[in-house]
C-alpha positions as CSV (number, residue, x, y, z in Angstrom):
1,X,15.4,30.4,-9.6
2,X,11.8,29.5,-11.0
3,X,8.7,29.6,-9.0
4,X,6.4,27.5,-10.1
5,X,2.7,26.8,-8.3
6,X,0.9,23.1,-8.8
7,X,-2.5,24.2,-9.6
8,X,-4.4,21.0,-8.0
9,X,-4.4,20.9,-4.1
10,X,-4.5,17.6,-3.2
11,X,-6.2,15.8,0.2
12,X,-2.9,15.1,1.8
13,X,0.8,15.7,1.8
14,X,3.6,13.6,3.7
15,X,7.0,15.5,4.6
16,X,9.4,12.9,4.8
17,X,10.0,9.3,3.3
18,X,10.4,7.4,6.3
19,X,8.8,4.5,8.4
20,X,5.7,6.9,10.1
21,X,4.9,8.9,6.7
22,X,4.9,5.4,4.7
23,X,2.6,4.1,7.6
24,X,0.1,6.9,7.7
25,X,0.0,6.6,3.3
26,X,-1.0,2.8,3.3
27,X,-3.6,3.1,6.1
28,X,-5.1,6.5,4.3
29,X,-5.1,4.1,1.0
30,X,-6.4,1.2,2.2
31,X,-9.3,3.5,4.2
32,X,-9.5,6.0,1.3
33,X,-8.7,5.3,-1.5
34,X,-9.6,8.0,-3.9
35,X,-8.0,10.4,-1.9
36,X,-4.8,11.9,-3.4
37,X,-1.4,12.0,-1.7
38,X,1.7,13.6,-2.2
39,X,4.9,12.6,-0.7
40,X,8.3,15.2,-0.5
41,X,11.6,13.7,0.6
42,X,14.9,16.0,0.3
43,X,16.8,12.0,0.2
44,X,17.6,10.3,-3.1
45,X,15.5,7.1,-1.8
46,X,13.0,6.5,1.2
47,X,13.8,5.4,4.7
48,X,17.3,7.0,4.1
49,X,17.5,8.6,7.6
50,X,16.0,7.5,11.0
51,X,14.2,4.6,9.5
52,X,17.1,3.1,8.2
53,X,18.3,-0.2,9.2
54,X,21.8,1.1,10.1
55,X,20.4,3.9,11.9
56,X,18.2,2.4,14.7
57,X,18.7,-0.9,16.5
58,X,15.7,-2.7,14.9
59,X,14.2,-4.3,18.1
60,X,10.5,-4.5,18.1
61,X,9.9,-3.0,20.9
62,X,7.5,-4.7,23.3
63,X,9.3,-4.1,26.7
64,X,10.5,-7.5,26.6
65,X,13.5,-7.1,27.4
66,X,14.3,-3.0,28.0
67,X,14.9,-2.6,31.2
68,X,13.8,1.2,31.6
69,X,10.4,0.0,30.7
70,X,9.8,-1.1,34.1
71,X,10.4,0.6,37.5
72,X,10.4,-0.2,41.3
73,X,7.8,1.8,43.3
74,X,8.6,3.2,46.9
75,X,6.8,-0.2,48.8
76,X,8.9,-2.1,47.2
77,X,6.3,-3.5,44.0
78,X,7.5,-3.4,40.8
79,X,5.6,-0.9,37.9
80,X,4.8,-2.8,35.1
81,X,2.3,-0.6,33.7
82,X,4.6,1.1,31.3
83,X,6.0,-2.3,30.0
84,X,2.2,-3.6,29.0
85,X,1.3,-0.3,27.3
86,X,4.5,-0.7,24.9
87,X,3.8,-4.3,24.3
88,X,0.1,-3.5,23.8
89,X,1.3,-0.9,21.2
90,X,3.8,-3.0,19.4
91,X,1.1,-5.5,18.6
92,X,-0.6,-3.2,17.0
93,X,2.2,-2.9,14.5
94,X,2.7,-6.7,14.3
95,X,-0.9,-7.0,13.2
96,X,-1.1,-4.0,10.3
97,X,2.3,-5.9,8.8
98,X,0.5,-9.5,9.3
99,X,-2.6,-7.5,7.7
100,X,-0.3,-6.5,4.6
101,X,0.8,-9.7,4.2
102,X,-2.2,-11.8,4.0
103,X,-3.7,-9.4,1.8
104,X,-0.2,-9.3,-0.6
105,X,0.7,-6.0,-0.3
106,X,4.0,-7.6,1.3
107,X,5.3,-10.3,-0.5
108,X,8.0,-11.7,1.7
109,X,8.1,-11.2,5.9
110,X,11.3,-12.3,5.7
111,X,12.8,-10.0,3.9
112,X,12.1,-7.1,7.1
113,X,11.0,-9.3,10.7
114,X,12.9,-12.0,11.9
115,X,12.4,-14.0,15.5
116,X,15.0,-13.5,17.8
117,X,14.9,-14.2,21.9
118,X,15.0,-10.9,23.5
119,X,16.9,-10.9,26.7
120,X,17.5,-8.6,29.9
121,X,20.9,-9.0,31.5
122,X,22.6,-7.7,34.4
123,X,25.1,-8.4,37.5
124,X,25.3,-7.5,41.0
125,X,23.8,-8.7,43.5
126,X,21.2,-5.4,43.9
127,X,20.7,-5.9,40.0
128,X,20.2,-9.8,39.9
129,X,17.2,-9.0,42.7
130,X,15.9,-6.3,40.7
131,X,16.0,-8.5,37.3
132,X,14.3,-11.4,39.4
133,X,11.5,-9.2,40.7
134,X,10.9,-7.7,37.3
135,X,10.6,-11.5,35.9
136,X,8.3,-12.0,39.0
137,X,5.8,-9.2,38.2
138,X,5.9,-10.1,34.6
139,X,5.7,-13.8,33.9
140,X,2.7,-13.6,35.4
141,X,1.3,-11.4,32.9
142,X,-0.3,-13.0,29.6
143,X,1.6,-10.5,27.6
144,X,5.0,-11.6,29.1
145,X,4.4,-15.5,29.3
146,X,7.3,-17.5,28.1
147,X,10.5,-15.6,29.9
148,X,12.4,-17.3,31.6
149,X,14.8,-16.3,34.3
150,X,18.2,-17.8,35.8
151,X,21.5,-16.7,37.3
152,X,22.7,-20.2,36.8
153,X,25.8,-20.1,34.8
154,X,25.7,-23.3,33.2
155,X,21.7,-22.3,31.7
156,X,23.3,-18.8,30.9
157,X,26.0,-20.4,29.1
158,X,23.1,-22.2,26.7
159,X,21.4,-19.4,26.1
160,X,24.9,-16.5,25.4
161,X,27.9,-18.6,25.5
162,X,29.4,-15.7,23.7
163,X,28.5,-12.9,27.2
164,X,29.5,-16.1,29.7
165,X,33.1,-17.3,28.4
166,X,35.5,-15.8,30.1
167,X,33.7,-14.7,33.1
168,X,35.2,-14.3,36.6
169,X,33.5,-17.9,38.3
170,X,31.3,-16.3,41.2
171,X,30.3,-12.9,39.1
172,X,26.8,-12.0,40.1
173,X,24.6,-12.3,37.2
174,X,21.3,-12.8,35.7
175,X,19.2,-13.1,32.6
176,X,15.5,-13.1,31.4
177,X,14.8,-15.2,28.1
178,X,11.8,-15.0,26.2
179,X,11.7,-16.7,22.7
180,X,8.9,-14.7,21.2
181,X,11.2,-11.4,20.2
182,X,11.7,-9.9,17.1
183,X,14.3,-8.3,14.8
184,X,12.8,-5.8,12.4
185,X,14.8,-4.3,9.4
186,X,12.4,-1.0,9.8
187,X,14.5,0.7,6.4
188,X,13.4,-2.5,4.3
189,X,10.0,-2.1,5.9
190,X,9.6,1.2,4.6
191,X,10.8,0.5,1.2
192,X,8.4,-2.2,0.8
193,X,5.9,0.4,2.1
194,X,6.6,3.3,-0.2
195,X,6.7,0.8,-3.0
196,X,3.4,0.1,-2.5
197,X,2.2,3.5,-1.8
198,X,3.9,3.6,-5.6
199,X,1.9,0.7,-7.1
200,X,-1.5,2.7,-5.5
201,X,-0.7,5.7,-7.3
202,X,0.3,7.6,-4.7
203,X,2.8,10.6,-5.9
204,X,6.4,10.2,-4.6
205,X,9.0,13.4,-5.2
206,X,12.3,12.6,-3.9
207,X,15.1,15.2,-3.9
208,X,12.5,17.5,-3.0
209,X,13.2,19.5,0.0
210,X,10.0,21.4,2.1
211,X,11.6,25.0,3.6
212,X,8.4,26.3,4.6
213,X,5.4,25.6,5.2
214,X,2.1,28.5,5.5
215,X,-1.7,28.5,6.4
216,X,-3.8,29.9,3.1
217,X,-6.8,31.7,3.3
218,X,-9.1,28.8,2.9
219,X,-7.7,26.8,5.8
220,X,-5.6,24.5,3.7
221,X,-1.7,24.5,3.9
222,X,1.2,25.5,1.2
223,X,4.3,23.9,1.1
224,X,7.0,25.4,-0.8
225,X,9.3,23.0,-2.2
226,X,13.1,23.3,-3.4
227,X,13.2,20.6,-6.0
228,X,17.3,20.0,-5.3
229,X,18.5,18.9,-9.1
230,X,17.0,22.2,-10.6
231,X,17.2,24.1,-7.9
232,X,12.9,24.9,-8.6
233,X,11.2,26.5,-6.0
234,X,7.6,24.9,-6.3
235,X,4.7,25.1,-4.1
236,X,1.7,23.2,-3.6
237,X,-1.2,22.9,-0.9
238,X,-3.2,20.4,0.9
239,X,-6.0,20.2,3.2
240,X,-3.8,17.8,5.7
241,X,0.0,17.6,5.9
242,X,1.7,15.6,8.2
243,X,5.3,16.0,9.2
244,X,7.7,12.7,9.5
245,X,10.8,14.4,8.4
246,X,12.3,12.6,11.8
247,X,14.5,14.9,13.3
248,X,14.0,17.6,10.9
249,X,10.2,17.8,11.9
250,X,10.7,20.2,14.6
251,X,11.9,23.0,12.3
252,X,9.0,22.6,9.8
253,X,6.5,22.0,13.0
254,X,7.4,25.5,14.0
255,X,7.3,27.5,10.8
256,X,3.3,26.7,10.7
257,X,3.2,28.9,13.2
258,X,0.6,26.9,15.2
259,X,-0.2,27.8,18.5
260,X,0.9,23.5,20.0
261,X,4.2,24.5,17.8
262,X,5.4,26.9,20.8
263,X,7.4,26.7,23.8
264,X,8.9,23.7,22.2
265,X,12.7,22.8,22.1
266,X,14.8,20.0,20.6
267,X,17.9,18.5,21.8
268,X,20.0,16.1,19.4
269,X,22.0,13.4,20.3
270,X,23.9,10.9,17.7
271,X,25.0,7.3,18.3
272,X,27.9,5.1,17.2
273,X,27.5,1.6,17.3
274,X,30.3,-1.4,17.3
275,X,29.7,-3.7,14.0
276,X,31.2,-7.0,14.7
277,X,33.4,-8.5,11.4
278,X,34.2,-11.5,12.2
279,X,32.0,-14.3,11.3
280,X,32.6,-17.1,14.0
281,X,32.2,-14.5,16.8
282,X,28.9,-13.6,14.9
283,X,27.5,-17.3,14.7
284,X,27.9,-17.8,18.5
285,X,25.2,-15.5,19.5
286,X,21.8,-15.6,18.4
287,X,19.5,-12.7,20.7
288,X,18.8,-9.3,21.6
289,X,20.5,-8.9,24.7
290,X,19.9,-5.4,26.9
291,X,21.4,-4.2,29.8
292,X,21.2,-1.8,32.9
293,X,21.9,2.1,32.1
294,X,24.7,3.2,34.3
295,X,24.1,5.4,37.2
296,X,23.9,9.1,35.6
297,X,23.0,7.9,32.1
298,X,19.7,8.5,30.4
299,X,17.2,5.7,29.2
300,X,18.4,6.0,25.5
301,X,22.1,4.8,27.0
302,X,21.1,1.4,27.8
303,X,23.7,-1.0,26.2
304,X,22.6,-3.9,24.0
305,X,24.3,-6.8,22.2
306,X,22.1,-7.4,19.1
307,X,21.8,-10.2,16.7
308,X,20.2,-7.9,13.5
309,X,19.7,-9.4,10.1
310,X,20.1,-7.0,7.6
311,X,20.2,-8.0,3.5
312,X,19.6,-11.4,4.4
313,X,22.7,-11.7,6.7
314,X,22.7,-12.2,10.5
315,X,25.2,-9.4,11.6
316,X,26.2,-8.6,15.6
317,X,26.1,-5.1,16.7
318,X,27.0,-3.4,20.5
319,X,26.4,0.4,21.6
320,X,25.5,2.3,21.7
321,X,27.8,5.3,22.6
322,X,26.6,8.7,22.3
323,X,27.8,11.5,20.3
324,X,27.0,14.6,19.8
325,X,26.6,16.5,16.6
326,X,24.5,20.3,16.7
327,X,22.1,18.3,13.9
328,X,18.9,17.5,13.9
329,X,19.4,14.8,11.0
330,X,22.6,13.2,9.5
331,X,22.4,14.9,6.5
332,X,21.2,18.4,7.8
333,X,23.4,21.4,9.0
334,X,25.2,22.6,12.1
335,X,23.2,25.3,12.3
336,X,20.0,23.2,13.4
337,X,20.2,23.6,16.8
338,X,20.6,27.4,17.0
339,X,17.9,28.1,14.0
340,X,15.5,26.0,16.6
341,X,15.8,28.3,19.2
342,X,12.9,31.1,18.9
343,X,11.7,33.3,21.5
344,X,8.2,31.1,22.7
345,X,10.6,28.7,23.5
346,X,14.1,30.5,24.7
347,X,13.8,30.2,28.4
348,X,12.6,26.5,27.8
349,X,15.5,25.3,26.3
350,X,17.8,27.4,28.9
351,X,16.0,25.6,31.8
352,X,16.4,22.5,30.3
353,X,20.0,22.8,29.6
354,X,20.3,23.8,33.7
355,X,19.0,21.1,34.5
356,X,20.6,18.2,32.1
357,X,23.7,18.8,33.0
358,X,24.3,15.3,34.2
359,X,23.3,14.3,30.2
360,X,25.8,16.9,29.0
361,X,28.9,15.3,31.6
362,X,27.6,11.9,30.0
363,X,27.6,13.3,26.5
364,X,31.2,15.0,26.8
365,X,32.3,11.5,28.5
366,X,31.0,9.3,25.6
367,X,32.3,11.8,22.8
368,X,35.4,11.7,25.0
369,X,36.1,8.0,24.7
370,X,39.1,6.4,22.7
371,X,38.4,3.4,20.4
372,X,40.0,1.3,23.3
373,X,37.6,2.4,26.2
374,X,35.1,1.4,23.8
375,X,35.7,-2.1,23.5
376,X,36.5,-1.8,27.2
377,X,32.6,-1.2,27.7
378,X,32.1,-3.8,25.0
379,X,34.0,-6.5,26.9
380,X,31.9,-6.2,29.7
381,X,29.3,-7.8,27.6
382,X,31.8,-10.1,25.9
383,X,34.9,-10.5,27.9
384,X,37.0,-11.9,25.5
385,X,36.1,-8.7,22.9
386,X,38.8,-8.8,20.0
387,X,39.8,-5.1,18.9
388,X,40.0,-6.7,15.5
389,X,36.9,-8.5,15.0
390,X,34.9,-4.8,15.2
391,X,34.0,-1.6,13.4
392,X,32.6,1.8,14.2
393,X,29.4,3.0,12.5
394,X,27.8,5.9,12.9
395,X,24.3,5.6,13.5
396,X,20.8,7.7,13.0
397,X,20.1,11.2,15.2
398,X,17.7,11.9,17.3
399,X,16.3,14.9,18.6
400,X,14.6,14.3,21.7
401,X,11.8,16.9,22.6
402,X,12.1,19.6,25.5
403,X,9.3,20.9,26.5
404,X,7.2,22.6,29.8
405,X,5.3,20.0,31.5
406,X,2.9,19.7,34.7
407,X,5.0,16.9,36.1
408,X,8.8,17.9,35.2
409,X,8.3,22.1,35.1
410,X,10.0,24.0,32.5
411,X,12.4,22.3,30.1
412,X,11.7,18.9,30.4
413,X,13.4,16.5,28.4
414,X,11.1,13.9,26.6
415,X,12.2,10.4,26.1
416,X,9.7,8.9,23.7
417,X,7.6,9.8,20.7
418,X,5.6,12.3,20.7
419,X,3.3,13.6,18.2
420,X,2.1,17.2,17.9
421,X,-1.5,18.2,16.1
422,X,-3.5,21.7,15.4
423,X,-6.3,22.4,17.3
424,X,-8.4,21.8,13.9
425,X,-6.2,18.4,13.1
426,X,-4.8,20.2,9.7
427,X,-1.4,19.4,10.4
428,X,0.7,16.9,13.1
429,X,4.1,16.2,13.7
430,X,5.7,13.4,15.1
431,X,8.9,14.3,17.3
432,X,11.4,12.1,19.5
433,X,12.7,9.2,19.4
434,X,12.3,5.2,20.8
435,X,9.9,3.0,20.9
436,X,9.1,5.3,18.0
437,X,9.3,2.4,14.6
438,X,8.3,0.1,16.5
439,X,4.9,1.4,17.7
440,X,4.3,3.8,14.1
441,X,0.7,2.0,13.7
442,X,-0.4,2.9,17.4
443,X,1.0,6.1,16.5
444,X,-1.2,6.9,13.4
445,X,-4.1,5.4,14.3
446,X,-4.1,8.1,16.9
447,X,-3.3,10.8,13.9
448,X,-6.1,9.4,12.0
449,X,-7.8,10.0,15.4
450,X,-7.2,13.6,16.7
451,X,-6.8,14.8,12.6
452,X,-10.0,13.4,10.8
453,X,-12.5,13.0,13.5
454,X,-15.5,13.1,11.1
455,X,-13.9,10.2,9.4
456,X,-12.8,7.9,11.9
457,X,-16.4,6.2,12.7
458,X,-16.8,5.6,9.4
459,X,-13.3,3.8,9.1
460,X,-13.6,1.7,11.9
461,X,-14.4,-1.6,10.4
462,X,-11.9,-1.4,8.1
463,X,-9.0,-0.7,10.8
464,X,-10.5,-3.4,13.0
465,X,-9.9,-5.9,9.9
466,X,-6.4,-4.0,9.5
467,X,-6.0,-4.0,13.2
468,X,-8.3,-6.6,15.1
469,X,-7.6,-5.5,18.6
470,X,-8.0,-1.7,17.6
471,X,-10.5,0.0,20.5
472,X,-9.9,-3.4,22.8
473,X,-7.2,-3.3,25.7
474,X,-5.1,-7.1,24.8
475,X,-4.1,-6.9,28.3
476,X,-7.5,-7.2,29.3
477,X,-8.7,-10.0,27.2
478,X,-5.6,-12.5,27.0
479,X,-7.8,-14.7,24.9
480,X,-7.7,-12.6,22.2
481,X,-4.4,-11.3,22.6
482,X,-3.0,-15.5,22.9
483,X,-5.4,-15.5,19.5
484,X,-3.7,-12.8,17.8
485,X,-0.5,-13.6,19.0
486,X,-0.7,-17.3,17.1
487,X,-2.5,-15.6,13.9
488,X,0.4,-12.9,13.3
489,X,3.4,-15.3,14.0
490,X,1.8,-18.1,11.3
491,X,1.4,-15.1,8.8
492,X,4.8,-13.4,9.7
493,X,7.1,-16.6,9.6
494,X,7.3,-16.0,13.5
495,X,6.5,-19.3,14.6
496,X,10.0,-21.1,14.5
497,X,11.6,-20.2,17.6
498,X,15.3,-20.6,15.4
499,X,15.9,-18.3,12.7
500,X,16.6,-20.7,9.4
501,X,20.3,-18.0,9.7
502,X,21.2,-19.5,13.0
């Protein structure tokens, strides 16, 4: 084995190839551009793991149609407040890639956001009045105008004649429709990203893989690096590293040793998705339709039929179903989950597994299920589900965080994104999973935040003319956000409310 130290420190390194470590590199270039940047990414290409179109279910999330977004208080009201800070955070996103665009850093829109009507859809009769005060409380809210709601089954059979035929006449149910939804291919995203970062002479090492990572004398950080063709151990230092090795952060969060590293636990969960191979079945739906979590099942459960386009072709996926694999990435080792364990954060993860046992009954049920209770599930989506006409894929993992919190004690499970900084803003970490791609600018304009505070007045103007609504609540001026709104779907190709694949 050869050791080898890189000489130069450079400003910044990024751990990890994916969507959040391609977002934080063009918004450092674009605000400074002289500073240097490395990149390290154990995959033979970028957006290989959680980023990657087949591994994630590509809705732009903007609570328009997520059900768990939303929740019914004790009088009776429904909470919305939750749904308009996801939508507020997604448009942040949609106006960096509209930004990109213009400017011709992205060439194409098409080629990674597509619209698509996103749609909520349940039955019962306690579900069709939940759905109908959700619409209620929404609608009425700039952010949410356009969907439409019905439990008529001749307009439900318009809008997904492929969910109505075949239903029992009399069945309970309900949708919300809005047009203004969007399919993103978040792996294509981040290629076009990193290519860029490429173009701006940013340094890109893949088949590098971080194992450690250590606080030098002068402040800065040294990564060591396992360059995987040559098995060279190289190590080089920056004054700011960020982690976005998606599931694989947690392990590298915790070897710096920083105090916000501790009493922190990870728990990973995999998902399998239904691909749907038959082409006529595939043409007869054209949305994003989500349902209701079962009683007992956590938020990331919640079943969704999806029109996707991915490589240019509109494909139909259902799921997911959880698995459950001891690995904090596809392509890591079985041993993740026990090296994560430590002793700061022992007794979290043992409260947390005494009190998720309902998640581990659901997990062992899903893992459980035969190829023909799948489609079971399936058909209550479509009831006239062919065995035939679908595959099994395995999709990304996720490690959702654990941690000891105010409101949930100790060993909360986290279900979001979450990102992790030092006190000094050195080094931050981005852990957990959904709305996670879909709100990466919201989440590094808080990085460039917290991390470079002596920076971040003198960068405003530019991330206002990345990011016009950056500092101003959208849900409190709807003139700009209707402005912006307009703007990003002319520059994005958004404005057609029919995909030209339809």
């Amino acid at each position: 084995m050869i050791v080898k130290r890189n000489g130069e420190k450079v400003d910044v390194i990024l751990i990890g190839a994916g969507l959040m470590s391609a977002t934080l590199g063009v918004l450092l270039k674009e605000l400074a551009p002289d500073w240097e940047i490395k990149v390290f990414e154990k995959l033979e290409n970028p957006g290989e793991e959680s980023s990657n179109e087949w591994n994630n279910a590509g809705t732009g999330h903007s609570a328009l149609c997520e059900l768990n977004y939303t929740s019914e208080k004790p009088d009776g009201s429904m909470d919305i407040s939750r749904a308009i800070d996801i939508n507020e955070q997604f448009q942040l996103s949609r106006q960096f890639w509209a930004y990109l665009v213009a400017s011709r850093l992205i060439h194409n829109p098409r080629d990674f956001i597509m619209p698509i009507p996103h749609m909520s859809l349940v039955q019962g009769d306690a579900n069709v009045a939940f759905l109908k005060k959700r619409h209620a409380a929404l609608s009425e809210h700039v952010m949410f105008n356009g969907m439409e709601f019905s439990d008529d089954p001749e307009t439900l059979m318009q809008w997904v004649p492929l969910i109505m035929t075949g239903r029992s006449p009399g069945e309970p149910i309900a949708a919300t429709k809005i047009d203004s939804g969007t399919d993103v291919n978040f792996g294509a995203l981040t290629r076009m990203l990193f290519d860029q970062l490429e173009r701006q002479g940013v340094s890109i090492h893949y088949r590098h893989s971080v194992e450690d990572i250590k606080r030098s004398l002068d402040g800065s950080w040294e990564v060591k690096v396992n360059r995987l063709d040559s098995g060279k151990i190289e190590y080089h230092s920056a004054d700011f590293v960020f982690i976005g090795g998606g599931g694989g952060s947690l392990p590298l969060l915790q070897k710096t040793g920083i105090p916000e590293s501790k009493r922190i636990g990870g728990f990973p969960v995999s998902a399998l998705f239904l691909v749907c191979n038959n082409p006529e079945v595939i043409e007869q739906h054209h949305a994003k339709v989500y349902g209701k979590a079962k009683i007992g099942a956590p938020p990331m459960s919640v079943p969704h039929l999806d029109t996707r386009f991915i490589d240019q072709k509109k494909s139909l996926l259902f799921g997911p179903f959880a698995g459950f694999s001891p690995k904090f990435l596809k392509t890591g080792s079985n041993l993740d989950i026990i090296g994560s364990v430590k002793p700061d954060n022992v007794l979290t993860m043992l409260a947390a597994g005494v009190k998720e046992m309902a998640l581990t009954r659901y997990l062992i049920q899903q893992v459980a299920l035969s190829s023909e209770q799948r489609i079971d599930e399936l058909r209550e989506f479509i009831p006239t589900a062919k065995s035939e006409d679908w595959d099994m894929v395995v999709a990304g993992q996720r490690v959702q965080v654990i941690k000891d919190t105010e409101a949930g004690g100790k060993g909360t499970l986290q279900f979001g994104t979450e990102v992790v900084t030092a006190a000094d803003g050195s080094v931050a970490a981005l852990l957990g999973a959904s709305p996670g791609a879909s709100t990466a600018v919201h989440v590094m304009l808080d990085v460039l935040k917290r991390c470079f505070p002596e920076w971040i007045d003198g960068w405003n103007s530019k991330i206002r003319e990345m990011v016009p609504s950056y500092g101003v609540s959208l849900a409190q001026n709807p003139d700009l956000y209707r402005e912006l709104q307009a703007s990003t779907a002319q520059t994005l190709g958004l404005c057609e409310t029919e995909s030209v694949y339809s």
